[in-house]
N, C-alpha and C positions, 0 to 999 in steps of 0.2 A: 946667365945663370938665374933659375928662379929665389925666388924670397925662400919657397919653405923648406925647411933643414930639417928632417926625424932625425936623432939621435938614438932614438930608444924607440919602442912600440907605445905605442898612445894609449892609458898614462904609464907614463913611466916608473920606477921603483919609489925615486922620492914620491911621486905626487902618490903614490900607492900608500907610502908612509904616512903623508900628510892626510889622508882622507881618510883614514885608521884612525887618528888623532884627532879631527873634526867630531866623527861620528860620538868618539868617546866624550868632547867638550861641550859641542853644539847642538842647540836643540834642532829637532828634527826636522820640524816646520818649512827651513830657508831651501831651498830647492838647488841644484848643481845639473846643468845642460852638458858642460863641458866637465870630464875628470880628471884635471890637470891643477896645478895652482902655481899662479904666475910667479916668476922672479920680477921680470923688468918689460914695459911694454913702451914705445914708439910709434907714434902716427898709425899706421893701419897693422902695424907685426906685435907678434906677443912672443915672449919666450918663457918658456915654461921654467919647473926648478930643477931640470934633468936637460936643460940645454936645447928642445925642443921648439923652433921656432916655428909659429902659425900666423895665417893672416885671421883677420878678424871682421868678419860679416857680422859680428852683433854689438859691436861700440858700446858694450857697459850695459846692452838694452837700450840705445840711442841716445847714449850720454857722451860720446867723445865726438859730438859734429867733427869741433878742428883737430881729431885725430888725440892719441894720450901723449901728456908732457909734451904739449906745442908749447915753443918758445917763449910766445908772448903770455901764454897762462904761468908758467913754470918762473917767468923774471919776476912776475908781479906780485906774487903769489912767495916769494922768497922776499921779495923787498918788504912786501907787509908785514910777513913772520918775524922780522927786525926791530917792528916801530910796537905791532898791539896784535896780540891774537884775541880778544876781547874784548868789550866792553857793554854791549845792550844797547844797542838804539832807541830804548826806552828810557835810558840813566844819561850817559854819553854819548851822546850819537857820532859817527865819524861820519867823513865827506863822502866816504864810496859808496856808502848807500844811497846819496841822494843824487850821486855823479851815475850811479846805474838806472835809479828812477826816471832820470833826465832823458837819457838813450835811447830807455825802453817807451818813454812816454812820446818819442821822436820814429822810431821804429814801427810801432804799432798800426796796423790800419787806422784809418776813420782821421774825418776831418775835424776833429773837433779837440777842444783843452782837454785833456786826460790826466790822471794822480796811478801812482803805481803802490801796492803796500808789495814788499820780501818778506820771504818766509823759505823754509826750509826744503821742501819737497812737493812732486807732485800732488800726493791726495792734501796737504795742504793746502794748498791753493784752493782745489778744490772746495775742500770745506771754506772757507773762507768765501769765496767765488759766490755760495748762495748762502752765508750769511749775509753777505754784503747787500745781495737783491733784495734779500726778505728782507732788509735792513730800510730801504728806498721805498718798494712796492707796497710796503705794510702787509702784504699775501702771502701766504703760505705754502702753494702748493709747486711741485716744481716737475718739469718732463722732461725725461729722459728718453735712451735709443736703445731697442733691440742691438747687440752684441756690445755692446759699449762695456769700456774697461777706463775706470775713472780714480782708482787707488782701493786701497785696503781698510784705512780708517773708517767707520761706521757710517758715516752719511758717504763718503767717496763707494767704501764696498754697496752701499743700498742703491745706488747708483748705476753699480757695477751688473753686468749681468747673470756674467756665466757663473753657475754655481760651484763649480770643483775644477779646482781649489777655493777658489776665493772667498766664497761663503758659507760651504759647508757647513755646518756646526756651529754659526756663530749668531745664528738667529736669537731674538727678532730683530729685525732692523729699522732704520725711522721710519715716521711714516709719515704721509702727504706728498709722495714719491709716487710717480707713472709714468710707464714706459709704453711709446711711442714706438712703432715699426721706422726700420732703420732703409732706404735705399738702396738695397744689397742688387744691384741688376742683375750678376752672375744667378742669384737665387729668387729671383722675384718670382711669382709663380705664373706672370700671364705674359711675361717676355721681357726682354733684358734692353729695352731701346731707352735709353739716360730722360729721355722727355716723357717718356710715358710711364715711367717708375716713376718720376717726380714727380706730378700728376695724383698720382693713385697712392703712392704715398701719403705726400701730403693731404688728401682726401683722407685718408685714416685719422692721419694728425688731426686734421681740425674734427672730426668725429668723437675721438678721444676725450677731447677738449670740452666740447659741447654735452658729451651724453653722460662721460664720468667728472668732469670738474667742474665747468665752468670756468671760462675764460675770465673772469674778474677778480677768481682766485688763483690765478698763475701769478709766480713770482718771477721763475726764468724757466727758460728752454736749455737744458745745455745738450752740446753736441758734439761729436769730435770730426770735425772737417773731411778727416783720414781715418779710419776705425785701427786704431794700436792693435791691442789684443785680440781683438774681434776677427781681423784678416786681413790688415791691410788694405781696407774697401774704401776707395775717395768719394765722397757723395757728390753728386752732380751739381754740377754750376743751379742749375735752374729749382731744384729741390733747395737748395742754399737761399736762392736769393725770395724765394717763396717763403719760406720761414723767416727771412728777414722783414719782409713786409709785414708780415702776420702780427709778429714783436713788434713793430713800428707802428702799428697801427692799434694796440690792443694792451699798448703799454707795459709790455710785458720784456722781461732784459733775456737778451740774448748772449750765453756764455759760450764761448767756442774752445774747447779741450783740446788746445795747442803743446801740451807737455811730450807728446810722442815727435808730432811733427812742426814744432816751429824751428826756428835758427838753421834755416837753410837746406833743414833734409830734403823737403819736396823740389828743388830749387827756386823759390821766391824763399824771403827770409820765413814766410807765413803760412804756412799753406788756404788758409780762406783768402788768399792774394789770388789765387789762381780762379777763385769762383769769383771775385769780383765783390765780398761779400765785407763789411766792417762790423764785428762786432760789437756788443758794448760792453763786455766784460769779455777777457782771454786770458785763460790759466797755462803761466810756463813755468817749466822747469828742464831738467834732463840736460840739455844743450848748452841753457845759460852757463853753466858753472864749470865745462871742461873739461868735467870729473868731480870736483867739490860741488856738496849737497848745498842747491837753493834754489828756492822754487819764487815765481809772484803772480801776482794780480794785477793787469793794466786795464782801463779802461776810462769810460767816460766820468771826467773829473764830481759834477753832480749827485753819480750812482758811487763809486768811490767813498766821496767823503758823508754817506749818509748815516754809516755808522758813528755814535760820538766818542769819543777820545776818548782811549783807552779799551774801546770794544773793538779791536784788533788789535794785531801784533803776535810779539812773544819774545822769550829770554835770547834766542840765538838766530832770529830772522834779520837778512842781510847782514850777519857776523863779518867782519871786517876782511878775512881772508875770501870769504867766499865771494864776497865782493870786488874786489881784485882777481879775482879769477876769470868772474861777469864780465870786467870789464876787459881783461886779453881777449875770450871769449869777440865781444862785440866789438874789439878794435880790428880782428882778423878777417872781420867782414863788410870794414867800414870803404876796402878799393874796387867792391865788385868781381874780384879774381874768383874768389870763393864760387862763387856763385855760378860764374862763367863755366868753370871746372868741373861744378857739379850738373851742368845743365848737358857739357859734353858726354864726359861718361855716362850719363842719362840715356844717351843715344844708344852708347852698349851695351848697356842693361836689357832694354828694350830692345834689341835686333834680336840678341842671346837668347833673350824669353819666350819671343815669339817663336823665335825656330822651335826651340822645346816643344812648344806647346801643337805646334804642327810635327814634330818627329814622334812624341812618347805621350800615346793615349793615357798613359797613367794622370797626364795635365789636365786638368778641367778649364782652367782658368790662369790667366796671367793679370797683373794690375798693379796701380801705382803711381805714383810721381816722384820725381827725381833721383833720391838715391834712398826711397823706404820703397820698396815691391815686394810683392808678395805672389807665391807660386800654390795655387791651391789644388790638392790630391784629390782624384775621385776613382774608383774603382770599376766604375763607367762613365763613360761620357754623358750618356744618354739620362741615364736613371739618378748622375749626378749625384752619388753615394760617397760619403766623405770618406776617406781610404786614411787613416792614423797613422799605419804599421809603418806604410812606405817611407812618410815622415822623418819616423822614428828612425828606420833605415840610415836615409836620407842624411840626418845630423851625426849619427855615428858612424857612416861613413865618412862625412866630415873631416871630425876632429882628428880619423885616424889617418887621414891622408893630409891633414896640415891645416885645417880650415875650419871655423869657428862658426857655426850656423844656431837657428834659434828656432825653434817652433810657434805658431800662433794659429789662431782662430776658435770662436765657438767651437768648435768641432775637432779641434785640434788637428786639423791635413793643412794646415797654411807653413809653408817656408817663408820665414821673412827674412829679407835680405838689407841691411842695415849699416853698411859699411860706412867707416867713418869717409867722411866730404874729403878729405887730404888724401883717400889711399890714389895710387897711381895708377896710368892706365895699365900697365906689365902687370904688378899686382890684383888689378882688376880680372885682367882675363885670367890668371893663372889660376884662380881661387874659383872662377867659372868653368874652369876648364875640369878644377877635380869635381864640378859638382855634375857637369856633363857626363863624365867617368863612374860618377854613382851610379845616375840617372840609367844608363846603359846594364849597369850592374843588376839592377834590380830588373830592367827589360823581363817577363816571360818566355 
């Protein structure tokens, strides 16, 4: 018998009730993919508040790695709520924060002494991330990536690329910010071979460099390993390690925008494990917490502590519970099974996608590592026309058949596929099977 159970047509009356009652409360802003609203959710299932159970390909937007209400987040996480739901690491510090800094500073690429600060959220970190360099380098200037999506807070959103949503309206934004051509192969304009993107990329990069800044005014690079929002796109080992040099050489700090993909989604805990690449600052979040909001900053101990006391922090960074969450979080991946798990079904990710992509011309593109992929729409092959609607299709087909999908990319034609690390291989195919049944659906 499979996982998914409709009870009702998708959404149901309550969640019809409930999104009636939203509209009237909440501001408009926060966005809703799915029209459902949950009662109770489990490792990779959701049940909705009309009894409607789905599996769930979008993890919170890649925040339930170990799956929702895993055992070992849900014990720790009740046993803390016992002893202190407060205090400030700034006033009274408690142990879990400095027992997660420990982990994370063991965890992290690079061979070197590393300091961690907590903080709440991704574009946190963020921010943080390049006060910290500008903090070290005494420079100002900092470069970013064509489709890169790095939070919403003012220096995270100026960061950020795409404009709508995310920026619309909220100009102006900082400035001493430049954006860099991103490694996109599927799109590169003079061919898609992983060494010759990185090449001619990179040739841009340091052009950038040289003609608008000046290399002795860069403070950091930051990059995201894996593009989140952007589509899903892994940047090539050799583009990686090219920009790695470049920072090592030119003194400049290298920030890798691990919030989407660290803690096991690509299967290494890291995804810049897979380029071979250590950087000297890396911004997480999403994963660490299980669910509970907390976000940090690992890196080289040096560049870290160059800010003085009291020029980081905040009232609720590494909060006591969330901290205990971190640490179920990071104990559930401390035997390797995780990992293992997610590097199998990785295999069927990738067989499934590939068929696709050779059955349903609608495919442009498949791509990804371990269990973040992404399936990108074009309306031709050839002319490589980014195709939305299908998308759109695509997710509301979905939800209506059982299954929780998410939209991404510049362009918005990317499916990303985001399932939490614990779902099963049954649940796996089952969830691939209705998205196959879309897929067909929408066939010409």
């Amino acid at each position: 018998m499979g996982e998914i159970l409709l009870r009702t047509a998708i959404p149901g009356p309550r969640s019809v009730e409930w999104m009636e009652r939203r509209k009237r409360s909440v501001a408009r802003g926060p966005f809703h993919s799915t029209p459902i609203f949950v009662a109770r959710a489990h490792g990779a299932l959701i049940e909705d508040v009309d009894g409607n159970r789905l599996i769930d390909l979008a993890a919170g937007i890649g925040v339930l790695n170990v799956g929702n209400t895993h055992p070992e987040v849900v014990s720790r996480v009740k046993a803390q709520a016992d002893l202190a739901l407060h205090t400030s690491f700034n006033v009274t510090p408690t142990e879990g924060y400095v027992e997660v800094a420990e982990k994370l500073n063991q965890a992290v690429p690079g061979n070197y002494e590393k300091r961690t600060l907590l903080v709440n959220s991704g574009a946190e970190a963020v921010e943080n991330a390049i006060k910290i360099a500008r903090a070290y380098t005494k420079r100002p200037a900092i470069v970013c990536f064509d489709h890169a999506y790095h939070g919403r807070t003012y220096m995270a959103m100026t960061l950020t690329a795409k404009s709508k949503p995310y920026k619309y309206g909220f100009a102006p934004f900082n400035s001493d910010v430049y954006r860099a051509p991103y490694p996109y192969a599927y799109r590169w304009s003079t061919g898609s071979d992983p060494d010759q993107v990185s090449r001619e990329c990179f040739a841009r990069f340091e052009e950038l460099v040289s003609s608008q800044i000046g290399v002795e005014q860069v403070a950091a690079v930051i990059i995201e390993p894996v593009l989140g929002e952007g589509g899903f796109v892994p940047a090539p080992a050799a583009f990686m390690k090219l920009l790695r040099e470049y920072c090592t050489q030119n003194g400049v700090i290298l920030v890798a925008d691990e919030v989407q993909s660290g803690f096991g989604r690509t299967g290494q805990m890291f995804a810049c494990q897979h380029m071979g690449v250590a950087p000297d600052l890396i911004t997480l979040a999403k994963g660490l917490g299980g669910g509970l909001p907390i976000g940090a900053v690992t890196g080289r101990a040096e560049v870290m502590d160059a800010p003085g006391e009291g020029g980081i922090g905040g009232t609720f960074g590494g909060n006591p519970l969330a901290c205990a969450a971190a640490l179920g979080v990071l104990k559930a991946f401390e035997d390797g099974s995780l990992l293992a798990h997610v590097n199998q079904l990785s295999l069927t990710v990738e067989q499934r996608l590939n068929g696709w992509k050779q059955n349903f011309s609608c495919i442009g593109d498949v791509r990804g590592l371990g269990l973040m992929r992404g399936i990108e729409f074009v309306k031709d092959p050839k002319s490589k026309t980014p195709d939305k609607e299908i998308v759109s299709k695509l997710v509301r087909w979905g939800y209506q058949n059982g299954v929780v999908l998410l939209s991404a990319g510049t362009f918005g034609n990317v499916v990303r596929l985001l399932a939490p690390l614990v779902i099963t291989p049954s649940q796996l195919n089952e969830a691939l099977d209705v998205i196959e049944a879309g897929l067909r659906s929408n066939q010409p």
